[in-house]
C-alpha positions as CSV (number, residue, x, y, z in Angstrom):
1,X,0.0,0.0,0.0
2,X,1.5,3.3,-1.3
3,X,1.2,6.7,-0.2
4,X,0.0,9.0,-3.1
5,X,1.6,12.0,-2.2
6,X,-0.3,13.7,-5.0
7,X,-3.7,13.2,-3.6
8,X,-2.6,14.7,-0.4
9,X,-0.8,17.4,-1.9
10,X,-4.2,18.0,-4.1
11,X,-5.8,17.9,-0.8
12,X,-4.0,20.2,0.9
13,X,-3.9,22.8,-1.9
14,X,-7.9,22.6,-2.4
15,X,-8.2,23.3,1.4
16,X,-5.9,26.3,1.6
17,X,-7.9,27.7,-1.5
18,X,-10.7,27.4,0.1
19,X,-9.9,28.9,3.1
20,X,-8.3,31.5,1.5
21,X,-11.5,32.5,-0.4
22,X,-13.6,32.1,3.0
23,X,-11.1,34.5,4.7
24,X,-11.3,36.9,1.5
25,X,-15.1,37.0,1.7
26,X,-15.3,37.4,5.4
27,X,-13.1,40.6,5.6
28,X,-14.4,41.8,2.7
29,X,-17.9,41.8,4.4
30,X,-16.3,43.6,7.4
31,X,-15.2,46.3,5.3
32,X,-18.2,46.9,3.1
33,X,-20.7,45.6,5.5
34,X,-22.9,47.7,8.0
35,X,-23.1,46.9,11.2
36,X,-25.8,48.9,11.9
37,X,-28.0,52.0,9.9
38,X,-30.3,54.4,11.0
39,X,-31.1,57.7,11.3
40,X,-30.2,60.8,13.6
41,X,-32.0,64.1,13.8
42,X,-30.7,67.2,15.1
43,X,-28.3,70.6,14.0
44,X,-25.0,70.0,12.9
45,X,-22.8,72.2,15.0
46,X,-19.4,71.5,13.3
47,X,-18.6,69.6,10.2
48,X,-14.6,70.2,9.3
49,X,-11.9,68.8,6.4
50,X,-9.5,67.4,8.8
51,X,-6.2,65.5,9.1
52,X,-2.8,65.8,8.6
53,X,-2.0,63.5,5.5
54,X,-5.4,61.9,5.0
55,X,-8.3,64.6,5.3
56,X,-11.7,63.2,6.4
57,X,-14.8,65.3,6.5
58,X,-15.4,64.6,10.1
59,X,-19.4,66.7,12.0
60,X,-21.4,66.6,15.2
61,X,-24.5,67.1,14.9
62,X,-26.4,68.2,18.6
63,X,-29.5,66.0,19.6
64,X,-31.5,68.2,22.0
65,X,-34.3,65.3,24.1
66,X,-37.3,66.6,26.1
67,X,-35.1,67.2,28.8
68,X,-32.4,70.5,29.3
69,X,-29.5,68.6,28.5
70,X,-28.3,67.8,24.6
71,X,-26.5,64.8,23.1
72,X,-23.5,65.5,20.8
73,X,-22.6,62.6,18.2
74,X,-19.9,62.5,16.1
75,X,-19.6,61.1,12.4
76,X,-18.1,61.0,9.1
77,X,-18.6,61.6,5.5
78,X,-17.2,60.5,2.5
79,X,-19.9,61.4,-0.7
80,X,-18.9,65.0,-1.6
81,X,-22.6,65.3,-2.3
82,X,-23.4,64.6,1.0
83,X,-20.7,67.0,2.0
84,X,-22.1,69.7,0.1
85,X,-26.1,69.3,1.9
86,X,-24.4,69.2,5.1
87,X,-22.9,72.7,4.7
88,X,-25.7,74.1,2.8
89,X,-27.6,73.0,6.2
90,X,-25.2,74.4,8.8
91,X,-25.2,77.5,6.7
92,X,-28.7,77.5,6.9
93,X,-28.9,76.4,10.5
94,X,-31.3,73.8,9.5
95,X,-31.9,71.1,11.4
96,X,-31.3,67.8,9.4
97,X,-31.9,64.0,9.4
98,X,-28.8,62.2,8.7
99,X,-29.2,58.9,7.4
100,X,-26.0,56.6,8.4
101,X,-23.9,53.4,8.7
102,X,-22.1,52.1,11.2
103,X,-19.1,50.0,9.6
104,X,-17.7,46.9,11.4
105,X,-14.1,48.1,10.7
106,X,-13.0,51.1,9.4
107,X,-8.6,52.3,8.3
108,X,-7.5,55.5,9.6
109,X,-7.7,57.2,6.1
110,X,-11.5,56.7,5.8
111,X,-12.7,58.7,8.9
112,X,-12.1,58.9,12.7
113,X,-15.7,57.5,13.2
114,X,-17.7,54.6,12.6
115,X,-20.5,56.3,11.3
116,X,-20.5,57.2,8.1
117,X,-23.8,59.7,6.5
118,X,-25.2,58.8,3.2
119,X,-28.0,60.8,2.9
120,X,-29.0,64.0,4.7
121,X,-32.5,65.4,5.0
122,X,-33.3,68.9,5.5
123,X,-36.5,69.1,8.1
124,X,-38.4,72.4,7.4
125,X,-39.0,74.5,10.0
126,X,-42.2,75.1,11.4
């Protein structure tokens, strides 16, 4: 009975392939993927091109609740479109909806955030 070194090399090779593609896939997913979406409404009180060698278009936008005190959260853009509402808005003083993303995993160079808008409504005011 003879080892066939060829079947186990064939094996082997079809396995790491495999795996290979599963790992591709999976961090791929992460990357793309959203963790979660949603939307946020409230005034964006800052909204700045920042960074020293990659600039992100980083905002907070102020959530004022029934009570006296207000909730600031942070996020980030990266559709120039979306860029452009968001200062027409603050110009404005509008107070906005921002539709976002939160990624599972996210490099330095695409934002200091998680959450990343891509779509802004303007709410009129009453």
């Amino acid at each position: 009975m003879a080892i066939d070194f060829r079947k186990i090399y064939r094996r082997i090779m079809v396995t790491l392939m495999i795996s290979a593609v599963l790992v591709v896939l999976a961090g791929a997913y992460f990357l793309v993927g959203c963790l979660s979406d949603g939307e946020r409404a409230g005034h964006v009180i800052k909204f700045s091109h920042k960074g020293y060698l990659f600039k992100t278009w980083e905002g907070e936008l102020v959530q004022r609740n029934f009570s006296t005190q207000a909730d600031t959260w942070t996020f980030s853009v990266k559709d120039p479109a979306v860029v452009q509402q968001i200062n027409t808005a603050l110009a404005k003083g509008d107070r906005v909806t921002l539709h976002y993303c939160q990624k599972y995993y996210t490099f330095f160079w695409q934002g200091d955030t998680d959450y990343f808008i891509d779509g802004v409504t303007v709410v009129p005011q009453q």
